[in-house]
C-alpha positions, 0 to 999 in steps of 0.5 A: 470411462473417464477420458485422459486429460490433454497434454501438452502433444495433443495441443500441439497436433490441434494447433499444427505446431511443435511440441516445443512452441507449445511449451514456449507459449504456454510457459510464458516464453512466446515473446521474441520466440513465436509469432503472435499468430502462432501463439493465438492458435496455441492458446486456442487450441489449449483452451478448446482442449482443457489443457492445463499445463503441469505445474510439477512437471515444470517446476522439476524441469525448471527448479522452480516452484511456481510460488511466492512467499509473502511475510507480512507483520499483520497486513492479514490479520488487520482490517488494513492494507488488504488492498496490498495483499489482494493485488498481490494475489492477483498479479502473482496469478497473472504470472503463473505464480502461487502467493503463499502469505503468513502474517506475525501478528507483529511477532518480528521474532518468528520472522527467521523461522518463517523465512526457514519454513518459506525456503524449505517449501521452496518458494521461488523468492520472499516479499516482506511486506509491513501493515504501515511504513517502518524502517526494518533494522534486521531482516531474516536471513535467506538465500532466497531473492527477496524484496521490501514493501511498504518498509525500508533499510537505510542500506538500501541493498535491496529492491524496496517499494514504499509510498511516496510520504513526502510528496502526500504531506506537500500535496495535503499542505497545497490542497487545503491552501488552494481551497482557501484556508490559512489557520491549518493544523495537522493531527500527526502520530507517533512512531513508538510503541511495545513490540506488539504495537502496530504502529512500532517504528511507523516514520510515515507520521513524522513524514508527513508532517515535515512535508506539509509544514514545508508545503506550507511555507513553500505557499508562505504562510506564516507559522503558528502554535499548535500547526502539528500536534502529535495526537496518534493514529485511532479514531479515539486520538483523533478526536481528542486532538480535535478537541485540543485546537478547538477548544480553550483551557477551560473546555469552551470552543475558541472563537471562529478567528483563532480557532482552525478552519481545516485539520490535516489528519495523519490517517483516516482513522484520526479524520473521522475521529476529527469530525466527530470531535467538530460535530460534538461541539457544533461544528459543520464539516466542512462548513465550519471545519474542513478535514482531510486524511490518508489512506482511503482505508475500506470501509470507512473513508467512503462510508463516514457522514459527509464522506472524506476526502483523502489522499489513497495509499498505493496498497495495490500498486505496492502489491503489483510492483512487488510481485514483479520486482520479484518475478523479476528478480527470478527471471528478468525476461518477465515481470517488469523488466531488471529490478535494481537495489534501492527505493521506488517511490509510489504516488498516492491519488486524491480521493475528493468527497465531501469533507474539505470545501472554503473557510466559513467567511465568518472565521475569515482565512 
């Protein structure tokens, strides 16, 4: 015969307690309530038990649901920015909380209904999310607590987490110069494109690009023709823009002192197509050419010949602060604590490897 499994009483008389302390513990509520003794016995006696507490039986007494929906543009159905959703999973279940996840594929025109379908499943709020940073004109309508990631409203009505794009266009701008180089050029990308395009009002080009032309006029090196070109965001475009400052009108490669000694590339994807482009026309990188991206993107950054150095976005700390901006949304006495409306600006880190070192003293600075 099957033996019944332990409930939320049996903890209870295992640890000496009330049934009620046991509910505090073990639905997140010990702080300020128990003693940290008690709790560590609680939690022990659980865990000696089996005990799973009952998530229906909560969600009735509490009017919650236990779950998180996330609305996402592509994030899921592209080889990009998982690190966002697999962090979220993650902090979301550290919370005691389900993350329910449904991708558009770019179709913004289903967002209504899915935010419709979100709320009739009773999730507790709603993350929209976005494959890369744009500025999101409308938003589906709900009743629901809801909070941005990696997009924004110039209104700024509600709690947004978004990389901090100014400062990895500044930090970019100071690295290449701090190794020495004076002839830099940026790759950049547009932010256009139909409504199934990834990129479709992507401002993070644009962004970067102003910060690393004032980055480089804050270290007072002089303008000159070509310093951003507007190649794209694939690998594809990365290596014709490559081509593009390298090379003369007539196909042949500039001469080593009027040619770049570094390319700041707009994404990795354009990185790697830049050190494609500098190698198909004799070039070492980073002997003759340093290259530097963004995004740390997986599976390609640390797997390109020589490995790039980038700049990493924050997917994951993205994913985390936007689970906790909604559990606190929720419940302030959880996640990180009140959560206003407004922008949080998330640092990007510096991954060094391979691809930037000094200029080549032939081509001098």
């Amino acid at each position: 015969m099957n033996q019944r499994p332990a409930r939320a009483a049996d903890v209870a008389a295992r640890a000496g307690v009330s049934v009620t302390a046991v509910s505090f513990v073990l639905g997140g509520k010990a702080d300020g309530n128990i003693a940290a003794a008690t709790r560590d016995r609680i939690l022990a006696a659980a865990a000696e038990l089996g005990y799973r507490p009952n998530r229906v039986a909560q969600s009735l007494r509490a009017n919650r649901t236990h779950a998180l929906g996330l609305m996402t543009d592509g994030i899921a159905s592209s080889p990009f920015a998982g690190r966002l959703l697999a962090a979220a999973g993650r902090r979301a279940a550290e919370l005691g909380q389900v993350l329910i996840v449904h991708d558009s594929h770019f179709d913004t025109e289903r967002d209504q209904h899915t935010a419709d379908d979100l709320a009739a499943r009773r999730v507790d709020a709603i993350i929209y999310a976005t494959m890369g940073l744009r500025r999101v004109d409308a938003l589906p309508t709900t009743s629901l607590p809801l909070v941005l990631a990696n997009c924004f409203q110039d209104e700024d009505v509600r709690p947004t987490g978004i990389p901090d794009e100014e400062s990895v266009g500044r930090q970019a701008a100071h690295l290449l110069i701090e190794a020495g180089h004076r002839r830099v050029v940026m790759l950049s990308g547009q932010g256009v494109g139909d409504s199934h395009d990834p990129y479709r009002g992507n401002v993070a080009g644009p962004l970067r690009a102003k910060a690393f032309l004032t980055g480089l006029r804050a270290c007072e090196i002089a303008r000159r023709a070509g310093e951003v070109v507007v190649a794209g965001w694939g690998i594809r475009d990365g290596h014709a823009g490559a081509l593009r400052v390298l090379l003369d009108g007539n196909g042949r490669l500039l001469a080593a002192r009027d040619r770049p000694t570094a390319i700041f590339a707009v994404n990795d994807r354009v990185a790697v197509g830049a050190v494609m482009g500098a190698m198909s026309v004799g070039l070492c990188v980073p002997e003759d050419l340093s290259v530097v991206g963004v995004d740390d993107q997986e599976e390609l950054a640390d797997q390109l010949v020589p490995a790039l150095t980038t700049f990493r976005l924050p997917h994951v700390e993205m994913g985390v602060w936007a689970v906790d901006a909604a559990q606190s949304l929720i419940d302030p006495g959880r996640g990180a604590g009140p959560v206003e409306p407004g922008r949080t600006l998330l640092p990007f880190h510096l991954v060094r490897r391979a691809t930037v070192g000094p200029p080549n003293p032939v081509a001098g600075t």
